[in-house]
C-alpha positions as CSV (number, residue, x, y, z in Angstrom):
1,X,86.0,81.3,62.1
2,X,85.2,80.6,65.5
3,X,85.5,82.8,68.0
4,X,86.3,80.5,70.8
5,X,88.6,77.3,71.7
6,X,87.5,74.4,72.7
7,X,89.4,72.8,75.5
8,X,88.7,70.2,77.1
9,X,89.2,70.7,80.8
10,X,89.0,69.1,84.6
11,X,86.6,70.7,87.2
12,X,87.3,70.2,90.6
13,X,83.9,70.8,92.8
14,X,82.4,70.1,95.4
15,X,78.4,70.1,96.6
16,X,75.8,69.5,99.8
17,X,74.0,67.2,98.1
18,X,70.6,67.4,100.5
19,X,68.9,69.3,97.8
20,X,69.4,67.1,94.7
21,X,68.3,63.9,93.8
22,X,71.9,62.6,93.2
23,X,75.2,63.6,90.9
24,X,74.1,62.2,87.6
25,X,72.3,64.4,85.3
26,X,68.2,63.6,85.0
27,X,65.7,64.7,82.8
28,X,63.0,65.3,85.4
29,X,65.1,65.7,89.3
30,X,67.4,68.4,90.3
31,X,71.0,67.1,90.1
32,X,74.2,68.3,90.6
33,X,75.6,67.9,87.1
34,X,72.4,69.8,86.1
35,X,72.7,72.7,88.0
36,X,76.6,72.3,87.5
37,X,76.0,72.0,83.1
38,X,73.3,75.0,83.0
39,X,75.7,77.0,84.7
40,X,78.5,76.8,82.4
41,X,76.4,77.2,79.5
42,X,75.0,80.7,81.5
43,X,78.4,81.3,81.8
44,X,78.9,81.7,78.1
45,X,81.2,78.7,78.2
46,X,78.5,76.0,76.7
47,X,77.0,76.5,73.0
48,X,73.0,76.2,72.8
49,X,74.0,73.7,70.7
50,X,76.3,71.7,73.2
51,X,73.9,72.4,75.6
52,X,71.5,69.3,77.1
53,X,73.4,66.6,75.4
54,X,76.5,65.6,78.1
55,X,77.9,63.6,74.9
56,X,78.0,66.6,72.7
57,X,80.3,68.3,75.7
58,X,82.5,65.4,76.2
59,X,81.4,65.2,79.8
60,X,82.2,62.4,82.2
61,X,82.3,62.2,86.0
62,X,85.1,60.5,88.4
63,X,82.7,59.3,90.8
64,X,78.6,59.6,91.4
65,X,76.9,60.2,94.4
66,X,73.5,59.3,95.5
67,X,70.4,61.5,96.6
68,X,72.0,63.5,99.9
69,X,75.5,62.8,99.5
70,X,78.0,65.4,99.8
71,X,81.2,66.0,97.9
72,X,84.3,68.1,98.5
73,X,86.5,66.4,95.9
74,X,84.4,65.6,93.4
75,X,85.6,65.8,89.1
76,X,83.9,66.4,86.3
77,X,85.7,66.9,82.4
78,X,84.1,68.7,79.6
79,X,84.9,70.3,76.6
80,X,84.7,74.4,77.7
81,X,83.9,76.7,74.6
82,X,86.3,79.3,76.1
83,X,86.0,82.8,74.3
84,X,89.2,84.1,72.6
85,X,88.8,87.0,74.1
86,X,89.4,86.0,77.4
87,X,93.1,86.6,76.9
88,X,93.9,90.2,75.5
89,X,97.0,90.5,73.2
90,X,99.2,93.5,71.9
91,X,100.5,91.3,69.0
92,X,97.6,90.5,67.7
93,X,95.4,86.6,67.5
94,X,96.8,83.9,69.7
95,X,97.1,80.0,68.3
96,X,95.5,77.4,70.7
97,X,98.7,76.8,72.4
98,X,99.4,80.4,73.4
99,X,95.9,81.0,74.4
100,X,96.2,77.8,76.7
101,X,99.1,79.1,78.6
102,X,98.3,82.6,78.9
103,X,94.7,81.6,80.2
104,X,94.0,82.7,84.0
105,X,91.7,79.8,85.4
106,X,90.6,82.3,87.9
107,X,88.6,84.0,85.4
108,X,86.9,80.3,84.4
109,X,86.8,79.6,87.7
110,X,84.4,82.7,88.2
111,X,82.0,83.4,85.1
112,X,81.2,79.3,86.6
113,X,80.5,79.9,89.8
114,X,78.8,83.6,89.5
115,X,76.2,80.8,88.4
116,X,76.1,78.8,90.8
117,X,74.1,78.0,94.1
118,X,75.9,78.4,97.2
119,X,75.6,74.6,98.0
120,X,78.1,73.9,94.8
121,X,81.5,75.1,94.9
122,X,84.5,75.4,91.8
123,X,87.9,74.6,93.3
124,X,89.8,74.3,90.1
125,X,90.3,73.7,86.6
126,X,92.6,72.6,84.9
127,X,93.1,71.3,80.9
128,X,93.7,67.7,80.4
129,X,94.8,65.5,77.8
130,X,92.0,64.3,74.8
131,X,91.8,61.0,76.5
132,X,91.2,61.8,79.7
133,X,88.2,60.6,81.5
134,X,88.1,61.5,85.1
135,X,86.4,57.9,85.9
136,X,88.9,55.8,84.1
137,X,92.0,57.8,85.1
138,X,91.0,58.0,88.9
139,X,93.0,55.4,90.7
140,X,91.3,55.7,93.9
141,X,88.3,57.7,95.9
142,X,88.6,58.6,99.1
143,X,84.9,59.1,101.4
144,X,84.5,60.4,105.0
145,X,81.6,59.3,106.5
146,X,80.3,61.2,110.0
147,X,77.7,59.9,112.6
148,X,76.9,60.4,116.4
149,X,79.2,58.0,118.3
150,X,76.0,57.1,120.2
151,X,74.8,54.8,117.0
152,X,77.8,51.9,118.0
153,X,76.6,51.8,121.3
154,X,73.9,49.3,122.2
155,X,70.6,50.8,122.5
156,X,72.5,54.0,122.4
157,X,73.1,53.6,126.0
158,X,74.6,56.6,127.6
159,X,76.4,54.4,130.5
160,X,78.5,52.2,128.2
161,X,81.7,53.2,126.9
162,X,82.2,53.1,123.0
163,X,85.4,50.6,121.9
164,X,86.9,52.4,119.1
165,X,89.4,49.8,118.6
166,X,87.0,47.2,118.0
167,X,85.1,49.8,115.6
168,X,88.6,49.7,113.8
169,X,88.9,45.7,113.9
170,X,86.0,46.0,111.9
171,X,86.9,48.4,109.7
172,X,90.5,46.6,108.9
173,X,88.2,43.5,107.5
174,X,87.2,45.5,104.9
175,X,90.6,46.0,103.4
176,X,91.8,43.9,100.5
177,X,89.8,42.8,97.4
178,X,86.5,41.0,98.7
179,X,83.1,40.1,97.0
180,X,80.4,42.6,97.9
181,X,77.8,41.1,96.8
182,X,76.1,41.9,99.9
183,X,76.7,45.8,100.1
184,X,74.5,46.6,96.8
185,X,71.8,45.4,94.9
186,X,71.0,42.2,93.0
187,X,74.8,41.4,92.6
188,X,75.2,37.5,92.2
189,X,78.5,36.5,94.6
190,X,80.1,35.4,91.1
191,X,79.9,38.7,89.4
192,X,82.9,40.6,88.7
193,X,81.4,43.7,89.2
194,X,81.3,42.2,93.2
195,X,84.9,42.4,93.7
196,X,85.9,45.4,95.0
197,X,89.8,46.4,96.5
198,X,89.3,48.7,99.9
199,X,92.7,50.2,100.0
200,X,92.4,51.4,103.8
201,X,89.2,51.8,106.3
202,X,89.5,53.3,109.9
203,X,87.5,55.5,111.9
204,X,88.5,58.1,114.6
205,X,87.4,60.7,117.1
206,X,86.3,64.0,115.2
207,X,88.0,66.6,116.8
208,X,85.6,69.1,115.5
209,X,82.8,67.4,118.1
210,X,83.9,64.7,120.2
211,X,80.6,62.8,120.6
212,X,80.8,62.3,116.4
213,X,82.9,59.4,114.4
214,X,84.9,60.1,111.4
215,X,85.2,57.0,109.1
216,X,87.8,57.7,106.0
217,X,87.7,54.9,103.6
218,X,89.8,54.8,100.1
219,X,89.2,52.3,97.2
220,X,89.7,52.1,94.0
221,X,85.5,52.2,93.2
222,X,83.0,51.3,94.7
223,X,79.3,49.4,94.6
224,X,76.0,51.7,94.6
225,X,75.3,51.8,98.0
226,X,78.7,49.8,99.2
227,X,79.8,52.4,101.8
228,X,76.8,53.0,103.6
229,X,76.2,49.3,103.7
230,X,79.9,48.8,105.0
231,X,79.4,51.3,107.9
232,X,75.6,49.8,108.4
233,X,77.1,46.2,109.1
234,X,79.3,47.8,111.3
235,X,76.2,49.5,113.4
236,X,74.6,46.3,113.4
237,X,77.1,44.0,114.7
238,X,77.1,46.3,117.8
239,X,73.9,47.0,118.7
240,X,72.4,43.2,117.6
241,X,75.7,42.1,119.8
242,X,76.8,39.9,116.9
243,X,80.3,39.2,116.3
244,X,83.2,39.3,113.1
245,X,81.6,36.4,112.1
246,X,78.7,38.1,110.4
247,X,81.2,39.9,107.9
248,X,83.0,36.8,107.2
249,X,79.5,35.6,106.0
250,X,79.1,38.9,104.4
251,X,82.2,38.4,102.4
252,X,81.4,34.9,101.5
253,X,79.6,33.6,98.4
254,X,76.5,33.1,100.4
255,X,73.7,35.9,100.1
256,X,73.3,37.3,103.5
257,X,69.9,39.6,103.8
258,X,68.8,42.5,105.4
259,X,72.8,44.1,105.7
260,X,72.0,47.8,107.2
261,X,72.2,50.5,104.8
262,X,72.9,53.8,106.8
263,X,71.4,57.1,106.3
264,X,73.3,59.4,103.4
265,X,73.5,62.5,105.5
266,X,77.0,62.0,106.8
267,X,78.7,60.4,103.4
268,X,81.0,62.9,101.7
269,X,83.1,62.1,98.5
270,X,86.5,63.7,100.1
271,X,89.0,62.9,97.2
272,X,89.6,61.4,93.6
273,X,92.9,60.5,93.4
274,X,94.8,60.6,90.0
275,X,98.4,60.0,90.2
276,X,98.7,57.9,88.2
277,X,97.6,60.1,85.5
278,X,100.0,62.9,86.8
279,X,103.1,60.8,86.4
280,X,102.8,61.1,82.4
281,X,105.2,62.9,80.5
282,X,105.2,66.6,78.9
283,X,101.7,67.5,81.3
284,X,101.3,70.8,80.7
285,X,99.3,70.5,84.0
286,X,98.9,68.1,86.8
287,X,95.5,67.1,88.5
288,X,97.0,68.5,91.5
289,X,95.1,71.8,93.6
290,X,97.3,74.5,94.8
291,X,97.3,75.3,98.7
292,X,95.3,78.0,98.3
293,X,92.4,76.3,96.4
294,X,92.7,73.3,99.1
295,X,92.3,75.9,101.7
296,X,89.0,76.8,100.1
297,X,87.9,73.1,99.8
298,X,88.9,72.5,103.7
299,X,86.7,75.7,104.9
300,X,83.7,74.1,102.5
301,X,83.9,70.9,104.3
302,X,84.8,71.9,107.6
303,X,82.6,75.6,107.6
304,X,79.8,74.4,105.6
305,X,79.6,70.6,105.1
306,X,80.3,69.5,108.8
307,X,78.0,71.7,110.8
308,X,75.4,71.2,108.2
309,X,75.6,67.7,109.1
310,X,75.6,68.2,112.7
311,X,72.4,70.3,112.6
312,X,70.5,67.7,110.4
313,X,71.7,65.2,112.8
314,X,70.2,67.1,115.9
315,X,67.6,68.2,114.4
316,X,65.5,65.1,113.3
317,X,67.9,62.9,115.8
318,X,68.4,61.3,112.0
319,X,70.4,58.2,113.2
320,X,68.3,57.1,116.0
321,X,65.3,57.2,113.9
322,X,66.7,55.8,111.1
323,X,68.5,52.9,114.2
324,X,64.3,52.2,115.5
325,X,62.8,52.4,111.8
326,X,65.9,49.5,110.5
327,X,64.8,47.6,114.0
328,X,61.0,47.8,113.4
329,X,61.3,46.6,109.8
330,X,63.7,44.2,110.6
331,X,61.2,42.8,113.5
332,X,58.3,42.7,110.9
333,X,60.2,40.6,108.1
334,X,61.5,43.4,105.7
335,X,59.1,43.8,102.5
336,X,60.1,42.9,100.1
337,X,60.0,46.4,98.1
338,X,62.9,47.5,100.4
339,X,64.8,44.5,101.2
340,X,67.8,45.5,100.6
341,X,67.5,48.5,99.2
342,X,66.3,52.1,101.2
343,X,65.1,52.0,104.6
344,X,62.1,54.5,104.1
345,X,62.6,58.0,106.1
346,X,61.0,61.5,105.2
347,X,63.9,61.7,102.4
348,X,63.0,58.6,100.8
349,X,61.2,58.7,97.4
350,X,62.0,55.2,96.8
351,X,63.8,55.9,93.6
352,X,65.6,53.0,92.0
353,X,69.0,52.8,91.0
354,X,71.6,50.9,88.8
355,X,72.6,48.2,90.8
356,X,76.4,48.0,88.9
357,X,76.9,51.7,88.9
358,X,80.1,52.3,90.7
359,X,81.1,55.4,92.4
């Protein structure tokens, strides 16, 4: 007889992703879900057996993130091999169904993260049903995406006042269900992959430090590479002095090169959104955090995340040299090795990706 359930659950997590080579699992690269899997498996929660194989475990993600993005509100499911004795009782072995409601996720939530890096973070479990997958349930995903304020101004000119309204003009294009075919890679316009729904796009002040930007953007998926190119058009309608125009041509069926794909030190995956999951009947639980473990995810973003950002910004001067690297490449004809893909910088390894993998 076993001497464990098997349950399968929901982690909520969340990551600085300047040390991994991405979300997704890989054989040879330091990954999240790598660290993340050998960690629950230290934790006595993972078989040898189960171990290595993310299809033995049931695992699947809600959304992926490239090499140097950050997550605060990221989800993964698997199926934890949770010891029995994990709840004690006077009245002797408990059935699965007692075991699940006596269980204290605290006590998950720990043996996990006593194995973890500091840069990754547990926020919450919770069990879910046997269909669940996090990336089909997930009706939207919400991203903030932080940057000098400096970047929108042309030739980062210190005398010229920023127009945020304009910024947000910009930003309201994106929302609706367009073809962007021109925000990833090797996407024909006719694809139906290219159709994505942006749900709501704006950009504000961050009160944290003034002289930054805080875009928020929600969608149901999105394109490998999709966001970054979204706030990349926007720096380069401002300091190219183009107009709207160039994302009507974006959004059109023509194939528009060269759209600016910004740096992923300021992209973080803020929130998978599953309500329409939690409105089924008889949940035993909803994928829903308590205040107390969204307090912890706020002081991750805002303690940890945000001035992490801000000192790789001022440190490097990351968007300017990433602004005079786009320009010189875009001045010498783009090669072709990176036309439209990753504008080289001293993160780059030029690793490919997936063009139709959504996030």
């Amino acid at each position: 007889m076993r001497d464990y359930f098997k349950l399968l659950s929901a982690i909520f997590f969340g990551y600085n992703g300047s040390k991994y080579h991405g979300l997704q699992k890989s054989a040879v690269l330091p990954t999240v879900e790598g660290i993340l899997e050998l960690a629950i498996h230290k934790a006595g929660l993972l078989s040898q057996n189960n171990y290595g194989n993310l299809k033995k475990s049931s695992w699947n993600r809600a959304s992926r993130t490239d090499k140097g993005v950050h997550a605060v509100g990221n989800v993964v499911s698997i199926k934890l091999e949770l010891p029995k004795n994990l709840v004690s009782s006077e009245t002797g072995e408990l059935d699965k169904l007692q075991f699940k409601q006596s269980i204290d996720f605290n006590t998950i939530q720990k043996l996990i993260q006593d194995q973890l890096p500091e840069d990754i973070r547990v926020f919450g479990i919770r069990f879910v049903t046997q269909t669940f997958n996090p990336r089909k349930f997930a009706n939207s995903r919400s991203y903030e995406y932080l940057c000098p304020s400096s970047v929108f101004i042309p030739g980062f000119d210190a005398s010229k006042s920023l127009d945020i309204d304009y910024i947000n003009f910009l930003c309201n294009m994106f929302v609706g269900t367009k073809r962007y075919h021109n925000f990833s890679k090797a996407i024909p316009p006719e694809a139906p992959t290219a159709k994505r729904h942006v749900k709501s796009f704006r950009c504000s002040f961050l009160p944290e430090k003034p002289d930054f930007l805080k875009f928020e953007v929600e969608g149901s998926s999105f394109l490998y590479h999709q966001i970054r190119k979204m706030i990349g058009s926007i720096v380069k309608i401002r300091q190219k002095e183009l107009n709207e125009q160039y994302l009507v041509e974006c959004f059109s069926d023509k194939r528009v090169p060269d759209v600016w794909l910004a740096p992923p030190n300021g992209l973080i995956l803020d929130k998978v959104d599953f309500s329409g999951y939690n409105r089924k009947e008889a949940l035993a639980q909803k994928l829903v955090l308590t205040q107390e473990e969204m307090q912890k995810v706020t002081e991750f973003k805002k303690g940890t995340l945000y001035p992490f950002i801000f000192s790789k910004e001022s440190e490097v001067n990351l968007s300017k040299t990433w602004y005079t690297k786009t320009m010189e490449f875009e001045a010498a004809g783009w090669p072709e090795k990176i036309r439209n893909g990753k504008v080289p910088t001293e993160e780059s390894d030029g690793e490919e990706e997936t063009a139709e993998m959504v996030i």
